[in-house]
N, CA, C and O atoms as a GROMACS GRO file, in nm:
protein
  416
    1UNK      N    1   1.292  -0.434  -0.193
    1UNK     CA    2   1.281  -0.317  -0.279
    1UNK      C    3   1.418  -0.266  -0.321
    1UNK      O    4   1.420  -0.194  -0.421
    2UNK      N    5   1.510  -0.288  -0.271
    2UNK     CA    6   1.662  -0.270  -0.276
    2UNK      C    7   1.693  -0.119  -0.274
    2UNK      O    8   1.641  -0.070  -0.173
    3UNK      N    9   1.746  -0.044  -0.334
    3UNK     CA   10   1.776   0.115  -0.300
    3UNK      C   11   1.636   0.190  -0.380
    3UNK      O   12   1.584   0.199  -0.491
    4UNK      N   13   1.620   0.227  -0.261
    4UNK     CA   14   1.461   0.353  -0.261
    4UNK      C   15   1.504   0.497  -0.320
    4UNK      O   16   1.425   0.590  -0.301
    5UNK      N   17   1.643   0.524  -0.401
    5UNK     CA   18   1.664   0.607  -0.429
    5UNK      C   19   1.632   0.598  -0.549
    5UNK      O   20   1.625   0.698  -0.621
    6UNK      N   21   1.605   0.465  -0.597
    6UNK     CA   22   1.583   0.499  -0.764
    6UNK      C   23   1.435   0.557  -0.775
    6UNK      O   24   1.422   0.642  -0.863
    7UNK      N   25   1.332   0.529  -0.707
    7UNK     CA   26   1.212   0.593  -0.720
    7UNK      C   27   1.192   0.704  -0.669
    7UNK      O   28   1.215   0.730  -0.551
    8UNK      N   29   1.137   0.800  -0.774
    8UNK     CA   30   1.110   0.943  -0.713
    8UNK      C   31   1.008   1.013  -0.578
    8UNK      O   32   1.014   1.118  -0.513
    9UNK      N   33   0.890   0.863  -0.578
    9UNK     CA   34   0.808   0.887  -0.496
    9UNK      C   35   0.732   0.801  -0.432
    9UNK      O   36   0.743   0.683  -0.463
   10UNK      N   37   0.671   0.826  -0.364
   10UNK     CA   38   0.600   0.679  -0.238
   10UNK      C   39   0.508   0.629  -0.354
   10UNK      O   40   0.448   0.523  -0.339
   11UNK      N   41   0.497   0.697  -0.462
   11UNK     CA   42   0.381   0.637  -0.530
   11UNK      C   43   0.448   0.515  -0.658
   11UNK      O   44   0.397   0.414  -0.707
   12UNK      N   45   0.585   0.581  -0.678
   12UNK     CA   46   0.619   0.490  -0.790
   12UNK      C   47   0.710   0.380  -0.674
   12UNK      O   48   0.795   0.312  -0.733
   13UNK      N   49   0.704   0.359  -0.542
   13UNK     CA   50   0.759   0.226  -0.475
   13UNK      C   51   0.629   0.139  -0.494
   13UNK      O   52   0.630   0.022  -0.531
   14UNK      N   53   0.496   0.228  -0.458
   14UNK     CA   54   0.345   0.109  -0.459
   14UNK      C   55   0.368   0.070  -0.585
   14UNK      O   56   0.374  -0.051  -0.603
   15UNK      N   57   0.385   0.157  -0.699
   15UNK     CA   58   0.393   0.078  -0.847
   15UNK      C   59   0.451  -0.020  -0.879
   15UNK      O   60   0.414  -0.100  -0.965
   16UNK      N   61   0.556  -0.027  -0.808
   16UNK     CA   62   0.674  -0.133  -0.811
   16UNK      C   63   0.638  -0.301  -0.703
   16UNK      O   64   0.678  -0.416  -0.714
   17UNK      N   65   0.556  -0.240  -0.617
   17UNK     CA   66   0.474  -0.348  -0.537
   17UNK      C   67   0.364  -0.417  -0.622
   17UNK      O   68   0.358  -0.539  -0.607
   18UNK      N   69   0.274  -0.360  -0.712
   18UNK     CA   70   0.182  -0.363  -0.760
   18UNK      C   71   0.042  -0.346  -0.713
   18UNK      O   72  -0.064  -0.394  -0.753
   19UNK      N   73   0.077  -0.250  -0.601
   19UNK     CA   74  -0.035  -0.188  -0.539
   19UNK      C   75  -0.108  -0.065  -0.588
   19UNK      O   76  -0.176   0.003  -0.511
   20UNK      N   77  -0.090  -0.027  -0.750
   20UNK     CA   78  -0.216   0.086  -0.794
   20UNK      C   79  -0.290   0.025  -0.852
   20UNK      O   80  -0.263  -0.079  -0.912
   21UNK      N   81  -0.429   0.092  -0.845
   21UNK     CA   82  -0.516   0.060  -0.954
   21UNK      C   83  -0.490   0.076  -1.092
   21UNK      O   84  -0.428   0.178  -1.122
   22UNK      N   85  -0.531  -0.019  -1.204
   22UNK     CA   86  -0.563  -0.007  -1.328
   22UNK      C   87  -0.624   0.122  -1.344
   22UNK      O   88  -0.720   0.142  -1.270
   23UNK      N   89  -0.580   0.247  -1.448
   23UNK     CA   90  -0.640   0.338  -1.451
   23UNK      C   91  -0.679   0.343  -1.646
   23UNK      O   92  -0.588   0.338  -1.730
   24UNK      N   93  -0.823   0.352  -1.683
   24UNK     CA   94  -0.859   0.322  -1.819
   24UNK      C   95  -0.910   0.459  -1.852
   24UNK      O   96  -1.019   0.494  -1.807
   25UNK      N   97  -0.835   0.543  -1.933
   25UNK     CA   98  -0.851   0.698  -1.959
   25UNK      C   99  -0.896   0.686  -2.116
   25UNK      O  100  -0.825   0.644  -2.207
   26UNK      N  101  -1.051   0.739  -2.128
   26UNK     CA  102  -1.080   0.746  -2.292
   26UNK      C  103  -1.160   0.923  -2.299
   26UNK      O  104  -1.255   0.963  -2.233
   27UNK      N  105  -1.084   0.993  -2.395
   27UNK     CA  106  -1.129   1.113  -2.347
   27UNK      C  107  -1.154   1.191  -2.222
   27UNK      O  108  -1.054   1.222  -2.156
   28UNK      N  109  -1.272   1.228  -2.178
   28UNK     CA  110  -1.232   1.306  -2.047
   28UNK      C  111  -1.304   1.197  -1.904
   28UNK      O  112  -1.331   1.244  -1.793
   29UNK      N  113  -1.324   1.048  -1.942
   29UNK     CA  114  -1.331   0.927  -1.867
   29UNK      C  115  -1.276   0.898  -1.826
   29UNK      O  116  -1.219   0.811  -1.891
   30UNK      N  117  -1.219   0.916  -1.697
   30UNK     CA  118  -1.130   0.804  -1.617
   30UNK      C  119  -1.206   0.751  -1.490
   30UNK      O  120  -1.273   0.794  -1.396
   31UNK      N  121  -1.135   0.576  -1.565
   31UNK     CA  122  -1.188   0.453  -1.479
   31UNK      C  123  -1.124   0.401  -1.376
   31UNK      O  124  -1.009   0.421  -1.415
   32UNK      N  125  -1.114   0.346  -1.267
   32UNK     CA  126  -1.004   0.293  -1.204
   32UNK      C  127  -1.080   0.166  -1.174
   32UNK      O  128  -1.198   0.158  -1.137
   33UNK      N  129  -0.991   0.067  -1.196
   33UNK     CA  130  -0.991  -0.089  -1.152
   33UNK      C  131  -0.910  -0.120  -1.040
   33UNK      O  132  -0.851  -0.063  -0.948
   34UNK      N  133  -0.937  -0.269  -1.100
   34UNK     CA  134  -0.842  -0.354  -1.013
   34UNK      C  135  -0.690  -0.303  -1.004
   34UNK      O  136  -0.631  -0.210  -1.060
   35UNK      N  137  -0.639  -0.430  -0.886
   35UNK     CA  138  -0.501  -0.345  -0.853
   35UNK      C  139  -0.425  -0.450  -1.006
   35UNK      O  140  -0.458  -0.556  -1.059
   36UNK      N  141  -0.304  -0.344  -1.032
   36UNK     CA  142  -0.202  -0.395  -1.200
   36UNK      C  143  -0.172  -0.518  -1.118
   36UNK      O  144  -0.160  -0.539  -0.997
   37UNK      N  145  -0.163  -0.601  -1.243
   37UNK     CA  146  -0.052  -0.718  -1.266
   37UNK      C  147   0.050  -0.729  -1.240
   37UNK      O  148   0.093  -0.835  -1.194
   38UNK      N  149   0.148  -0.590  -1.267
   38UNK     CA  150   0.283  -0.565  -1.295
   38UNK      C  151   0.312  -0.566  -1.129
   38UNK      O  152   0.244  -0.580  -1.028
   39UNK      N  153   0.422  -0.548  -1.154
   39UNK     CA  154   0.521  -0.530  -1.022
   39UNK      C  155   0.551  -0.651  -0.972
   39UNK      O  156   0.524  -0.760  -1.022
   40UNK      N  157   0.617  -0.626  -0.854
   40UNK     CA  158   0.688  -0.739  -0.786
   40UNK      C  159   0.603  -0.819  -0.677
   40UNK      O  160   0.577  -0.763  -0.570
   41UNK      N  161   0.543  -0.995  -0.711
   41UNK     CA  162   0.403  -1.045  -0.653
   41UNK      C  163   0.500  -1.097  -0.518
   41UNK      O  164   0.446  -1.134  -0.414
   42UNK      N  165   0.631  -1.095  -0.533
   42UNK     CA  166   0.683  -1.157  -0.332
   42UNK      C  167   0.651  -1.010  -0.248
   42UNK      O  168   0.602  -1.005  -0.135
   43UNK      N  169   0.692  -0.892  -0.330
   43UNK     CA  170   0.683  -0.812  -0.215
   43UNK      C  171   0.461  -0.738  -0.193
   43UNK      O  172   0.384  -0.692  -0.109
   44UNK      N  173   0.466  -0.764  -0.285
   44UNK     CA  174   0.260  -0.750  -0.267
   44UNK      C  175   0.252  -0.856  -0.154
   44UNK      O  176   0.206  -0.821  -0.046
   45UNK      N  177   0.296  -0.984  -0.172
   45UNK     CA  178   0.264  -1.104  -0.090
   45UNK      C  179   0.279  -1.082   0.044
   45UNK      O  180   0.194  -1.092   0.132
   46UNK      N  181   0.392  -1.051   0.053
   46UNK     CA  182   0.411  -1.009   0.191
   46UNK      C  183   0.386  -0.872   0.247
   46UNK      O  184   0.399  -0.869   0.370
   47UNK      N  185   0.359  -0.781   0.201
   47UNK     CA  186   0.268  -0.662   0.250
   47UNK      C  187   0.177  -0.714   0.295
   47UNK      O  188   0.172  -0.726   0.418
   48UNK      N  189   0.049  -0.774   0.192
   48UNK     CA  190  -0.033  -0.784   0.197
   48UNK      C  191  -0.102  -0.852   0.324
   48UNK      O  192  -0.204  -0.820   0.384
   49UNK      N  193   0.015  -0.991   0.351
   49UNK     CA  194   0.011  -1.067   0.501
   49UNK      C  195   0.059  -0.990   0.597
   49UNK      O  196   0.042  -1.034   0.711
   50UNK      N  197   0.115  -0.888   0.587
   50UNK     CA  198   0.185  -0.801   0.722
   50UNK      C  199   0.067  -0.716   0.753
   50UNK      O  200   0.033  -0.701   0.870
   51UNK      N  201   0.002  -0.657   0.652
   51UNK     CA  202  -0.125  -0.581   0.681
   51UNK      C  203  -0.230  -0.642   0.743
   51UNK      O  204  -0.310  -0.584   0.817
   52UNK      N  205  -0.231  -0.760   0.712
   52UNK     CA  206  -0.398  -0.858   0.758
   52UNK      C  207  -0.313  -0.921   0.895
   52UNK      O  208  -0.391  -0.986   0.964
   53UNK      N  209  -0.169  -0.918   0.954
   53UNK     CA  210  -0.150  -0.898   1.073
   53UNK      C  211  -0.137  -0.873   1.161
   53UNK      O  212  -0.128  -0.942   1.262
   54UNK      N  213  -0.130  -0.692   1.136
   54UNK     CA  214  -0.175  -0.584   1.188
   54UNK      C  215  -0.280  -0.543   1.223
   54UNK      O  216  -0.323  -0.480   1.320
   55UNK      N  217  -0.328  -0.594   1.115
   55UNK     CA  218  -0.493  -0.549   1.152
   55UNK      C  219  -0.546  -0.638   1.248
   55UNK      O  220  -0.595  -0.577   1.343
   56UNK      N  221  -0.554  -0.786   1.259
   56UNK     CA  222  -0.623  -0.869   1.329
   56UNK      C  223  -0.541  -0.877   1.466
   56UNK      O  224  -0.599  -0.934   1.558
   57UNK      N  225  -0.425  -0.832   1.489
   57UNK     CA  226  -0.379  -0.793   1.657
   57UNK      C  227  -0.447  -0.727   1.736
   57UNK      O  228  -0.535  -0.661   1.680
   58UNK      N  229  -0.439  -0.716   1.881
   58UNK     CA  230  -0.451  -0.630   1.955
   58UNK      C  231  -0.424  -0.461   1.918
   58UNK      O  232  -0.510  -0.376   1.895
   59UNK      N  233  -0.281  -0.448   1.923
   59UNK     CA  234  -0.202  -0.334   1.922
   59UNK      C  235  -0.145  -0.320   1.778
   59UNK      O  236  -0.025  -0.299   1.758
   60UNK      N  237  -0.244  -0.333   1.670
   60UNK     CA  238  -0.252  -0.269   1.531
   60UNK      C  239  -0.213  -0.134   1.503
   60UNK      O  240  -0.154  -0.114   1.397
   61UNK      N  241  -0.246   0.007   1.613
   61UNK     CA  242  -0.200   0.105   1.602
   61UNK      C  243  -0.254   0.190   1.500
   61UNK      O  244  -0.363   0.145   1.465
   62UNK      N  245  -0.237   0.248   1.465
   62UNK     CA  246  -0.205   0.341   1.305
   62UNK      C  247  -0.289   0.250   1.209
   62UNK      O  248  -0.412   0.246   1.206
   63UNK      N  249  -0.201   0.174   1.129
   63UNK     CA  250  -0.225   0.081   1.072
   63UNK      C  251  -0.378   0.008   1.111
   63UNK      O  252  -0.447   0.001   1.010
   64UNK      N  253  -0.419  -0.026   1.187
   64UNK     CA  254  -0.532  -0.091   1.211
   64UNK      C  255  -0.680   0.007   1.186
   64UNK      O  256  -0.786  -0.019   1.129
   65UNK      N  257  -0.616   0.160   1.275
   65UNK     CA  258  -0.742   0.296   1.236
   65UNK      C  259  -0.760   0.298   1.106
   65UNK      O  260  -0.870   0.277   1.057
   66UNK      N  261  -0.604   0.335   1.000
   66UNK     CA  262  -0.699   0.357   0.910
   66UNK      C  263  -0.746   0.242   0.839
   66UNK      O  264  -0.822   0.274   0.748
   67UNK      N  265  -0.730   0.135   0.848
   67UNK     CA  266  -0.827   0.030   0.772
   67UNK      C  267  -0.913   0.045   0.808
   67UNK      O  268  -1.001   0.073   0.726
   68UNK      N  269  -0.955   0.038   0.975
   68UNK     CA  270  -1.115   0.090   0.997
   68UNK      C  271  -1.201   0.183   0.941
   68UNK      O  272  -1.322   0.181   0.919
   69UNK      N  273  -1.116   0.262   0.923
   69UNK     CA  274  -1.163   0.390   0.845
   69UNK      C  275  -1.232   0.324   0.708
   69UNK      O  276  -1.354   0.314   0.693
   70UNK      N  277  -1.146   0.289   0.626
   70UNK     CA  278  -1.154   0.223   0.468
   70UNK      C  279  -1.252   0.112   0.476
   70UNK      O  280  -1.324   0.088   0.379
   71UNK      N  281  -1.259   0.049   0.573
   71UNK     CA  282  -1.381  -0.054   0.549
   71UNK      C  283  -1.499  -0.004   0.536
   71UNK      O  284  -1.548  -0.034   0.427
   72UNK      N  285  -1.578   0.072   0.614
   72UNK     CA  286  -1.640   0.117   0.620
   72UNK      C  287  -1.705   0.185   0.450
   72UNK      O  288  -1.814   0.240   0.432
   73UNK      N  289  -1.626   0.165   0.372
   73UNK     CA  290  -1.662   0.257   0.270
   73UNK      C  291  -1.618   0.147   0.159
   73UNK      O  292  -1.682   0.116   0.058
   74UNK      N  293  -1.502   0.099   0.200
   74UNK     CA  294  -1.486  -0.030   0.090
   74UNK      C  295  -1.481  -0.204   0.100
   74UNK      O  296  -1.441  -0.274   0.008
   75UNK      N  297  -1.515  -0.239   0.191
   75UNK     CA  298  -1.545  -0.338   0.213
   75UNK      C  299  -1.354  -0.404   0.259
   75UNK      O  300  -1.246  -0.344   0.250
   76UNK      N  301  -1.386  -0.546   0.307
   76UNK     CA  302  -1.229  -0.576   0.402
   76UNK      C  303  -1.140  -0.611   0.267
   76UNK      O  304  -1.023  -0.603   0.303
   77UNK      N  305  -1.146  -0.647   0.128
   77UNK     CA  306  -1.012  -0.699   0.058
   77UNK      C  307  -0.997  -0.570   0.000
   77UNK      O  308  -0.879  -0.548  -0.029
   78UNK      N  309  -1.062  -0.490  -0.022
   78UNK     CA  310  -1.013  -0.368  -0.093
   78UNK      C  311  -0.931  -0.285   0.012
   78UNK      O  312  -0.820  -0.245  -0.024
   79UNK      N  313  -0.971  -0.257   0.124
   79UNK     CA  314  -0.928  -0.193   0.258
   79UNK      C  315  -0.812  -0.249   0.290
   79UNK      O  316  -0.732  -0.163   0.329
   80UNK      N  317  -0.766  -0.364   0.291
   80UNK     CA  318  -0.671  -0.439   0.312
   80UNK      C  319  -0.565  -0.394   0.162
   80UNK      O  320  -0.445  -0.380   0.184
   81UNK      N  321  -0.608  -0.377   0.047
   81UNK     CA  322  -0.496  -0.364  -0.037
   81UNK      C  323  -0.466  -0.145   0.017
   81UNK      O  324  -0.359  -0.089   0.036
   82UNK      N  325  -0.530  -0.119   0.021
   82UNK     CA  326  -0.526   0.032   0.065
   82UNK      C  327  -0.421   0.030   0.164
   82UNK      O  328  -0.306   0.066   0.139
   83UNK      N  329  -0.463  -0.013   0.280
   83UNK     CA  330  -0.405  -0.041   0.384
   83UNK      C  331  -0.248  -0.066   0.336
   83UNK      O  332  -0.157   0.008   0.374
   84UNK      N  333  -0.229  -0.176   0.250
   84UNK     CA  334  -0.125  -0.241   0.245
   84UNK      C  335  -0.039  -0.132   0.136
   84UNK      O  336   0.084  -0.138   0.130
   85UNK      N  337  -0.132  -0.010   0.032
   85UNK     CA  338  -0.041   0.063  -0.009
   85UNK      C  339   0.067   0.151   0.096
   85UNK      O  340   0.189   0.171   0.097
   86UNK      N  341  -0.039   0.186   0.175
   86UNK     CA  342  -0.021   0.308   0.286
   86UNK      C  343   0.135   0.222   0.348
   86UNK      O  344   0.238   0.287   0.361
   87UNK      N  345   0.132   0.132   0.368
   87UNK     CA  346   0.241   0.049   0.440
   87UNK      C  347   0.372   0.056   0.331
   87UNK      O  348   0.486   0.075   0.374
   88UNK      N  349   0.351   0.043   0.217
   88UNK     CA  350   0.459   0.088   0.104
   88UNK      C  351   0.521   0.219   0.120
   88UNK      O  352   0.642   0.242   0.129
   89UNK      N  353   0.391   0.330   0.121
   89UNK     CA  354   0.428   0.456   0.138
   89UNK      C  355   0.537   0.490   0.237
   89UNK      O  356   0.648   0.538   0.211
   90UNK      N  357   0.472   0.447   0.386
   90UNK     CA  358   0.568   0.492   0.486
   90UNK      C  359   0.675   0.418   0.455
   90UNK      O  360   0.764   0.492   0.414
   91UNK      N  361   0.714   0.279   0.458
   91UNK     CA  362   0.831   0.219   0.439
   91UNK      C  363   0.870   0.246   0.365
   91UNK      O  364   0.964   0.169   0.349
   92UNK      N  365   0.869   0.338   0.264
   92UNK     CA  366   0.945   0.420   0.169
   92UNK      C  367   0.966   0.562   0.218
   92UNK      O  368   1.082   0.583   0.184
   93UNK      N  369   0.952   0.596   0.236
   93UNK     CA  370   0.961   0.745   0.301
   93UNK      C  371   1.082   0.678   0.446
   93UNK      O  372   1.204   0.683   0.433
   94UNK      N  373   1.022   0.628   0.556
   94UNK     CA  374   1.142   0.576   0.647
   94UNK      C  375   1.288   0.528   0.588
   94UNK      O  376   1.398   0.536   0.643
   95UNK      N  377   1.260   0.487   0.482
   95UNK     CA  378   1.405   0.367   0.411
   95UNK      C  379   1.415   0.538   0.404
   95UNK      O  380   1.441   0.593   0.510
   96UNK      N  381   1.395   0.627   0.276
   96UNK     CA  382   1.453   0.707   0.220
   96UNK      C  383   1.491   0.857   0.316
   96UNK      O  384   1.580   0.937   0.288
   97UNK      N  385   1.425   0.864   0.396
   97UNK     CA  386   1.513   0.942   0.512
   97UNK      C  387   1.544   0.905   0.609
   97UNK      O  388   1.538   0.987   0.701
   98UNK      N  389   1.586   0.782   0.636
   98UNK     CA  390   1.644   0.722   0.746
   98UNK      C  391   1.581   0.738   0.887
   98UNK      O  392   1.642   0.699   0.987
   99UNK      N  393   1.476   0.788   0.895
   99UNK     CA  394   1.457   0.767   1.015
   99UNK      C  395   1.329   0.626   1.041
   99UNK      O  396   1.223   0.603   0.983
  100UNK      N  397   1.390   0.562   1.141
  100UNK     CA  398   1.320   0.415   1.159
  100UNK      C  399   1.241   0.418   1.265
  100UNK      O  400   1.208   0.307   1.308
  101UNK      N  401   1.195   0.522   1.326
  101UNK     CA  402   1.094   0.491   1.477
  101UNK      C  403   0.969   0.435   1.420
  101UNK      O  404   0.929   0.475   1.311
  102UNK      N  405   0.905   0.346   1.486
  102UNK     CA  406   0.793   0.262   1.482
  102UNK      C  407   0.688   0.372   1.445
  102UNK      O  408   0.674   0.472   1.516
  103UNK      N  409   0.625   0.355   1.349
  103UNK     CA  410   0.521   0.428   1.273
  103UNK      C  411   0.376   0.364   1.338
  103UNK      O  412   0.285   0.434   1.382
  104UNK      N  413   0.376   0.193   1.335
  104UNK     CA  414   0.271   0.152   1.366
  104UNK      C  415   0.171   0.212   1.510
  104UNK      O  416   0.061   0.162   1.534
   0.00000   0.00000   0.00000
């Protein structure tokens, strides 16, 4: 991701991963899809496998609850990209205030 200072927020680092949904706004309609095209597919790639490694461990932690949580309501590849935003989020927030204690 290189310096986390250029993005203003945990949300425009997922953008940059390509972890938001497609959002299709026609009048007062808004749709949300699939996750964008755009962004960077090494660092999605490897979220995406760090999340489905977390999760299938023992000592998943954090990370493992709330996927549990999200399955339940969205089934395991959608839960898994959720999951894998949430993992953007914090690792952006840690990079950008320096503090590194184990979140998981």
């Amino acid at each position: 991701m290189g310096d986390c200072k250029r993005f203003s927020s945990a949300k425009q680092a997922a953008y940059y991963a390509g972890l938001v949904p497609r959002v299709d706004i026609s009048g007062d309609t808004v749709r949300y899809g699939r996750i964008i095209n755009r962004g960077c597919h090494s660092i999605r790639r490897v979220i995406v496998q760090a999340a489905w490694s977390l999760v299938r461990c023992q000592h998943g932690g954090k990370v493992k609850e709330f996927y549990r949580k999200v399955i339940l309501k969205k089934g395991a590849k959608r839960s898994i990209i959720a999951t894998s935003r949430k993992m953007i989020e914090v690792l952006y927030v840690m990079i950008r205030t320096g503090n590194f204690r184990f979140y998981a």
